[in-house]
N, CA, C and O atoms as a MOPAC input file, in Angstrom:
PM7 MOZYME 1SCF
protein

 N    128.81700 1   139.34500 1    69.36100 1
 C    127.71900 1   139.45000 1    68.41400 1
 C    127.25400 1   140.91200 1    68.34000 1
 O    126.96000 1   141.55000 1    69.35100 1
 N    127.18800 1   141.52400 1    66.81300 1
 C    126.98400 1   142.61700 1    67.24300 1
 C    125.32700 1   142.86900 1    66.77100 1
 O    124.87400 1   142.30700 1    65.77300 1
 N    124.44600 1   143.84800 1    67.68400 1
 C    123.17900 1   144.60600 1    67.13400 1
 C    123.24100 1   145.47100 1    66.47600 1
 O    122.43500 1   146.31400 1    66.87100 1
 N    124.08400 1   145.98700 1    65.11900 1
 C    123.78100 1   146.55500 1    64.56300 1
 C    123.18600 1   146.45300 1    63.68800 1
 O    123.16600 1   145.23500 1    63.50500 1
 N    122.24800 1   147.21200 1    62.42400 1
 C    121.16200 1   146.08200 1    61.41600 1
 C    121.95300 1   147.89300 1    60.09600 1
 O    122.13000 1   149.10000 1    60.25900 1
 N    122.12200 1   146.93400 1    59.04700 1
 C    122.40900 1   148.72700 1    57.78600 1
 C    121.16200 1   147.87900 1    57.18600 1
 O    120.77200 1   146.71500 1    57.27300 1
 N    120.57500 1   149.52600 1    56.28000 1
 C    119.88500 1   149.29400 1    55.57500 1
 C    120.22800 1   149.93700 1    54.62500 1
 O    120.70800 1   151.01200 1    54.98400 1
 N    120.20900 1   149.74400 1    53.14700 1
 C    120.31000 1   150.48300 1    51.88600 1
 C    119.17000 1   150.77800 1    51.06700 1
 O    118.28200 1   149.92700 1    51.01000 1
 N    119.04800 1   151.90400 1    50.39000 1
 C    118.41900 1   152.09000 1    49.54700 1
 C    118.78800 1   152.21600 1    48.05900 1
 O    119.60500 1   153.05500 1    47.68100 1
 N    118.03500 1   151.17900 1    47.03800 1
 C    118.45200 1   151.38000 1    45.73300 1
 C    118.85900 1   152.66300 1    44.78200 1
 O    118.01300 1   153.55800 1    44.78100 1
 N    119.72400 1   152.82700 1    44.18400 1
 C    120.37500 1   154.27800 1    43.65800 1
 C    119.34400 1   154.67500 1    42.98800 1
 O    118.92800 1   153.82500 1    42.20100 1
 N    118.55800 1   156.02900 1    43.01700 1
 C    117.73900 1   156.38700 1    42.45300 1
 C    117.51200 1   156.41500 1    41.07200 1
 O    116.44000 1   156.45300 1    40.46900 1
 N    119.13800 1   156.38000 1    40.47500 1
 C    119.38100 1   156.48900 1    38.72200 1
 C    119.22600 1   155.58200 1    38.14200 1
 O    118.89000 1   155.64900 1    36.96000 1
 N    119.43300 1   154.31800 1    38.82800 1
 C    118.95200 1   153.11600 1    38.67700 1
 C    117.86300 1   152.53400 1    38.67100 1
 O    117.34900 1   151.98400 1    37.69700 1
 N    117.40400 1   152.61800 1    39.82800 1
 C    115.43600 1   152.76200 1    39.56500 1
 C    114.82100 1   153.64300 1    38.67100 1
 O    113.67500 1   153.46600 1    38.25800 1
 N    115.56300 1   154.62100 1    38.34200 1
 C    115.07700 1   155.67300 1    37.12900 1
 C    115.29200 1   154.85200 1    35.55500 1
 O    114.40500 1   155.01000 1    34.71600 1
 N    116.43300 1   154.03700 1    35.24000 1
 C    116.78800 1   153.62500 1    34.34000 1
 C    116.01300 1   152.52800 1    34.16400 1
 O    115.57600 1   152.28000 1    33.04000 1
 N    115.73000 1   151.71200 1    35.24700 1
 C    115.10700 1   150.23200 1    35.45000 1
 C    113.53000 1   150.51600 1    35.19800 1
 O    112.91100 1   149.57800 1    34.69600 1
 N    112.71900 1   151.84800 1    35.52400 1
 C    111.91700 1   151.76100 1    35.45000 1
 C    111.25700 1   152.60000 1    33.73200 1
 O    110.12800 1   152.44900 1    33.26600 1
 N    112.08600 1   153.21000 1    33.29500 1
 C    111.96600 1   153.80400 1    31.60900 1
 C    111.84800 1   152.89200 1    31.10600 1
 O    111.03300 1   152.48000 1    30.28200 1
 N    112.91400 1   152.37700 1    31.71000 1
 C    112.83200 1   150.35000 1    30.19000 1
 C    111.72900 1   150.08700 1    30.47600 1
 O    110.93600 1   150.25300 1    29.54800 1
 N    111.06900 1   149.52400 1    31.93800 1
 C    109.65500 1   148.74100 1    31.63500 1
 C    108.69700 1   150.06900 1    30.95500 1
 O    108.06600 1   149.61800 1    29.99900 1
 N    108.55500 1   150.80200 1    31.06100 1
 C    107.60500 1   151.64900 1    30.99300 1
 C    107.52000 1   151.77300 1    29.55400 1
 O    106.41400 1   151.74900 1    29.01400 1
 N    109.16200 1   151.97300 1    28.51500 1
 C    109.21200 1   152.07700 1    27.41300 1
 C    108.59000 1   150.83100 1    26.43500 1
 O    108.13100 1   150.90600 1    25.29500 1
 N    108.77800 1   149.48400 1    27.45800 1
 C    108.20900 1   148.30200 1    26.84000 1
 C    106.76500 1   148.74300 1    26.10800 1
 O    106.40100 1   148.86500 1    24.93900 1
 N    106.09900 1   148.92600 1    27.50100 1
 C    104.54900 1   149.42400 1    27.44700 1
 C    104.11400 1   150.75700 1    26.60600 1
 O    103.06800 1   150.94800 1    25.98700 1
 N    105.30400 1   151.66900 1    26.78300 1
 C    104.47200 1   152.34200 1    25.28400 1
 C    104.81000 1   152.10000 1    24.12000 1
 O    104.17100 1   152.59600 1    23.19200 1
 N    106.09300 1   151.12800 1    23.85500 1
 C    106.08200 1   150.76500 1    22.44800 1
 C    104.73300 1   149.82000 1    21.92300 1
 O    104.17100 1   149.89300 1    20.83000 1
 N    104.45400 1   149.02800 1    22.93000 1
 C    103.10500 1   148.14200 1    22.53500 1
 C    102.12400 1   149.01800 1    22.30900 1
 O    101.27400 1   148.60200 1    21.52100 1
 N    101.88800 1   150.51300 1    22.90400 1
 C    100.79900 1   151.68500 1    22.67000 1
 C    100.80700 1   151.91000 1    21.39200 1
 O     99.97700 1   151.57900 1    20.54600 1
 N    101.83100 1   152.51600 1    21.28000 1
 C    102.25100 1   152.88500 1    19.88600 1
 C    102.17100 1   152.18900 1    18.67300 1
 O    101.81300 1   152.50400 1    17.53800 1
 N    102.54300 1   151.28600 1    19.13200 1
 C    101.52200 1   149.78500 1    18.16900 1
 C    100.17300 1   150.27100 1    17.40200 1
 O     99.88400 1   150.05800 1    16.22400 1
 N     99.38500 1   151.01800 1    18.43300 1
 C     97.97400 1   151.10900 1    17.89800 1
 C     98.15500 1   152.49100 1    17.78800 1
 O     97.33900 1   152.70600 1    16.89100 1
 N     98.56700 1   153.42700 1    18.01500 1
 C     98.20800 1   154.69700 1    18.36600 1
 C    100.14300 1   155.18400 1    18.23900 1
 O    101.01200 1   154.86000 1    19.04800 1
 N    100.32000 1   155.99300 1    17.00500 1
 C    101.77700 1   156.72700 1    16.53700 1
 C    101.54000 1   158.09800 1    16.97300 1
 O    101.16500 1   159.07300 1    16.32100 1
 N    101.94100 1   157.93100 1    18.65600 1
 C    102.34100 1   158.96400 1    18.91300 1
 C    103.14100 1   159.09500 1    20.11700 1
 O    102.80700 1   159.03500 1    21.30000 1
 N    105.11500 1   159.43200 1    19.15100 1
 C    106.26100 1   158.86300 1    19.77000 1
 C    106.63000 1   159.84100 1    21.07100 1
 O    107.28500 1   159.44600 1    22.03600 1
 N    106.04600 1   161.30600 1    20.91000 1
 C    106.46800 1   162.10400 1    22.16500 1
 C    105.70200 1   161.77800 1    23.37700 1
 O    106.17300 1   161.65700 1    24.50900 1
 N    104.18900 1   161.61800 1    22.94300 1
 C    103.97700 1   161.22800 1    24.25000 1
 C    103.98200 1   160.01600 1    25.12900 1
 O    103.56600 1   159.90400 1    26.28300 1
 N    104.59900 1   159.03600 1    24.25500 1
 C    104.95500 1   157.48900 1    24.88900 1
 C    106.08100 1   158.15800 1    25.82700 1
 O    106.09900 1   158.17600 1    27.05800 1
 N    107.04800 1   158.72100 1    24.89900 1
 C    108.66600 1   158.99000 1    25.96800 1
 C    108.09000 1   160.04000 1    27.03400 1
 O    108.71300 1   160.24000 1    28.07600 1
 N    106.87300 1   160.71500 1    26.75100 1
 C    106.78700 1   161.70200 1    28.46800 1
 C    106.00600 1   161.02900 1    29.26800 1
 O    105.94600 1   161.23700 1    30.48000 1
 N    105.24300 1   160.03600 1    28.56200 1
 C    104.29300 1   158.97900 1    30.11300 1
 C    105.60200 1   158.06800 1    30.44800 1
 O    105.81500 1   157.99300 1    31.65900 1
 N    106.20400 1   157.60500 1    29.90900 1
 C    107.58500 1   156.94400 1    30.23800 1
 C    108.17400 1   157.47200 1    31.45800 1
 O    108.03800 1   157.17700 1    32.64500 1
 N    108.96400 1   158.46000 1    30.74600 1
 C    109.62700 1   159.29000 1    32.30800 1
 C    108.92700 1   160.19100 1    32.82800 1
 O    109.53800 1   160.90100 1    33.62600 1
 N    107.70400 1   160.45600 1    32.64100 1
 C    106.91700 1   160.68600 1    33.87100 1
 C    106.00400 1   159.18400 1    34.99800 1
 O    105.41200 1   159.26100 1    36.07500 1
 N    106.28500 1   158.03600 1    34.12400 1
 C    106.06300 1   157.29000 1    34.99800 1
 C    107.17500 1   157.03100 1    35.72000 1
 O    107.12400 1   156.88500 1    36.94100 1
 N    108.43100 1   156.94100 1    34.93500 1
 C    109.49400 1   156.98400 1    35.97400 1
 C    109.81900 1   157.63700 1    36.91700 1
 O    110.39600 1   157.30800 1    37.95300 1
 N    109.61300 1   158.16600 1    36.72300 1
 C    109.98000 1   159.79000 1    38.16000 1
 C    108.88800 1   159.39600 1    39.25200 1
 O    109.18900 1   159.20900 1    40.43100 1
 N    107.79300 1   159.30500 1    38.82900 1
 C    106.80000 1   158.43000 1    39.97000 1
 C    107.01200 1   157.04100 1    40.93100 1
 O    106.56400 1   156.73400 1    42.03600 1
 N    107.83500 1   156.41200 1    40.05300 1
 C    108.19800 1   155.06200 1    40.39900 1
 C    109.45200 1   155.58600 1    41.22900 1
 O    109.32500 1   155.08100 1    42.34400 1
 N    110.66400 1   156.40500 1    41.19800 1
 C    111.58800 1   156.42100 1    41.97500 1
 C    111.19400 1   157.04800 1    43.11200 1
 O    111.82200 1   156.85500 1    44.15300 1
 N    109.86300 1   158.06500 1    43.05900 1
 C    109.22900 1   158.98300 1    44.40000 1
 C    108.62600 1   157.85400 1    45.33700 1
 O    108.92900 1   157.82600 1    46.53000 1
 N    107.81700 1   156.98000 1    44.80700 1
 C    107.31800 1   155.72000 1    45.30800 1
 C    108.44400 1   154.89000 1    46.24400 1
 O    108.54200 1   154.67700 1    47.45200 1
 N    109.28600 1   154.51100 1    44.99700 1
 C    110.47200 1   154.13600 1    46.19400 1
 C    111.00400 1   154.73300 1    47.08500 1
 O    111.06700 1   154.06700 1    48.11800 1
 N    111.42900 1   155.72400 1    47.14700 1
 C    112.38100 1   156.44200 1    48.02000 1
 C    111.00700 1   156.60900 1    49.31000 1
 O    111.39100 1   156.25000 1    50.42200 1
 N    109.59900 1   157.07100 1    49.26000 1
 C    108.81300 1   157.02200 1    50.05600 1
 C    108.34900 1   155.81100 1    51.04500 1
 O    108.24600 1   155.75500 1    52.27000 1
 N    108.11000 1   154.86300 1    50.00300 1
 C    108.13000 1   153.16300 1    50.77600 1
 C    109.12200 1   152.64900 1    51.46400 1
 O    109.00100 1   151.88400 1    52.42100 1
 N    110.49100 1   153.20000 1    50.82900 1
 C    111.64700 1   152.94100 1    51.77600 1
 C    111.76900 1   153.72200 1    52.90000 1
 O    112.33600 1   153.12000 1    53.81200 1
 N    111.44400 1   154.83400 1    53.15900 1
 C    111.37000 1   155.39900 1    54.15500 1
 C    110.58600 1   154.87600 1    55.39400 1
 O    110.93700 1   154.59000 1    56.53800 1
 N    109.29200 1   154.85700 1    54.68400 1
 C    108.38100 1   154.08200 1    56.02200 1
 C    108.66000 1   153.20500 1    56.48500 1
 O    108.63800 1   152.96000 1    57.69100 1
 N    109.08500 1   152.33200 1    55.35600 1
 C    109.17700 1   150.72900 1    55.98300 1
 C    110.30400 1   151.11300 1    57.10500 1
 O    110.05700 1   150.85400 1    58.28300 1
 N    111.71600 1   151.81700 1    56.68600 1
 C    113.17700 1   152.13400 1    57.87400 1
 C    112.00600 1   152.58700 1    59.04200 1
 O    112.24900 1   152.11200 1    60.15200 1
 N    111.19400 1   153.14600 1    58.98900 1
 C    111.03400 1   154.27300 1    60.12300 1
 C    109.88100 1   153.39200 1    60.80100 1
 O    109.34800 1   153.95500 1    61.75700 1
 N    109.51200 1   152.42200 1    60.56400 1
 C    108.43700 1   151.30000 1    61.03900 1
 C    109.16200 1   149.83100 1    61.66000 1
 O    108.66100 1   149.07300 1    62.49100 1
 N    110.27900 1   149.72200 1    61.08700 1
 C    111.30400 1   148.37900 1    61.53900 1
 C    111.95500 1   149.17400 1    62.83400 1
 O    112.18600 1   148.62400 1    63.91100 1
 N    112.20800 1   150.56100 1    62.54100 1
 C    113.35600 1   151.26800 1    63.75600 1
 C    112.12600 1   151.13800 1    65.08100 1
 O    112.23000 1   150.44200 1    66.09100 1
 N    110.82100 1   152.15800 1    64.64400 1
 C    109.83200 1   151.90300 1    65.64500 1
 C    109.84300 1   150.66100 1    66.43500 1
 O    110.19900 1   150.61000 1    67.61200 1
 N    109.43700 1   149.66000 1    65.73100 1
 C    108.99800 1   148.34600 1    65.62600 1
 C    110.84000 1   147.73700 1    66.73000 1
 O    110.81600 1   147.11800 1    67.79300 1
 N    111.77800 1   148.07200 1    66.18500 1
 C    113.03500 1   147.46500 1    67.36800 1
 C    113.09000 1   148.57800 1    68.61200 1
 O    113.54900 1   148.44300 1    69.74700 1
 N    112.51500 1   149.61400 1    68.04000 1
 C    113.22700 1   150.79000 1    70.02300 1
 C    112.13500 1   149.94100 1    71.04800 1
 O    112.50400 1   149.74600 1    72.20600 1
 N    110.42900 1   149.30600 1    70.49400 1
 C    109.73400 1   149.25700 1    71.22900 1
 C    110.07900 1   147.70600 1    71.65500 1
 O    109.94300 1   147.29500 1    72.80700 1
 N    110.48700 1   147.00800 1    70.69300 1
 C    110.72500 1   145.67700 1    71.42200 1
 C    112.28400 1   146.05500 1    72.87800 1
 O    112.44900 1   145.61700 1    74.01600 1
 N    113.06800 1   147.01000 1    72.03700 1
 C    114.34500 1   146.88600 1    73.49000 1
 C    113.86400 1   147.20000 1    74.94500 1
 O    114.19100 1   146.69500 1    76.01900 1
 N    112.68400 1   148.53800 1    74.52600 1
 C    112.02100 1   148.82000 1    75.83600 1
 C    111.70000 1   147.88800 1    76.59100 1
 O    112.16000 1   147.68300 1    77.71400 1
 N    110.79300 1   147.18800 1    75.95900 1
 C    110.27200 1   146.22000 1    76.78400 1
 C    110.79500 1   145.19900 1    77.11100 1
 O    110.13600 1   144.30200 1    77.63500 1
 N    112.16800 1   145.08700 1    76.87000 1
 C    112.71100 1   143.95900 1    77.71500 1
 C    112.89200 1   142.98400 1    75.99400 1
 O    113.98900 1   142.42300 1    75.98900 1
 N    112.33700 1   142.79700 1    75.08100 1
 C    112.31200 1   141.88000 1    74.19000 1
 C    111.65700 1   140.64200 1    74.06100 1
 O    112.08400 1   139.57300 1    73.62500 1
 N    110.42700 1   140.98900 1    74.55900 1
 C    109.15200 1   140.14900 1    75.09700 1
 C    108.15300 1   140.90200 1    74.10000 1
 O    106.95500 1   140.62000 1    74.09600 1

């Protein structure tokens, strides 16, 4: 049995792509009320670029809080 554990993180271009679409949803509904097409596409991918910093940050902690979270259980025996 082995203890090893992988973890991955989602491709950033992908969360970049995944997150324009929702974002683009939401300013086409803006734009609905309010015609103005440049700045829907720069809150777009400037929300995107936020959303992939978010991830790549949350993924970090969480790795670096599970790794914490297993060195301290081996120490101690696993009690």
């Amino acid at each position: 049995m082995s203890n090893e554990m992988k973890v991955r993180l989602g491709h950033p271009v992908v969360i970049f792509i995944h997150s324009v679409a929702l974002l683009l949803i939401g300013c086409a509904i803006g734009m609905h009320w309010h015609q103005s097409h440049s700045a829907a596409i720069w809150i777009a991918v400037s929300g995107a670029v936020l959303v992939v910093i978010n991830e790549m940050i949350s993924c970090f902690w969480w790795v670096s809080l599970t790794a914490w979270w297993i060195r301290r259980h081996r120490h101690s025996g696993g009690s």
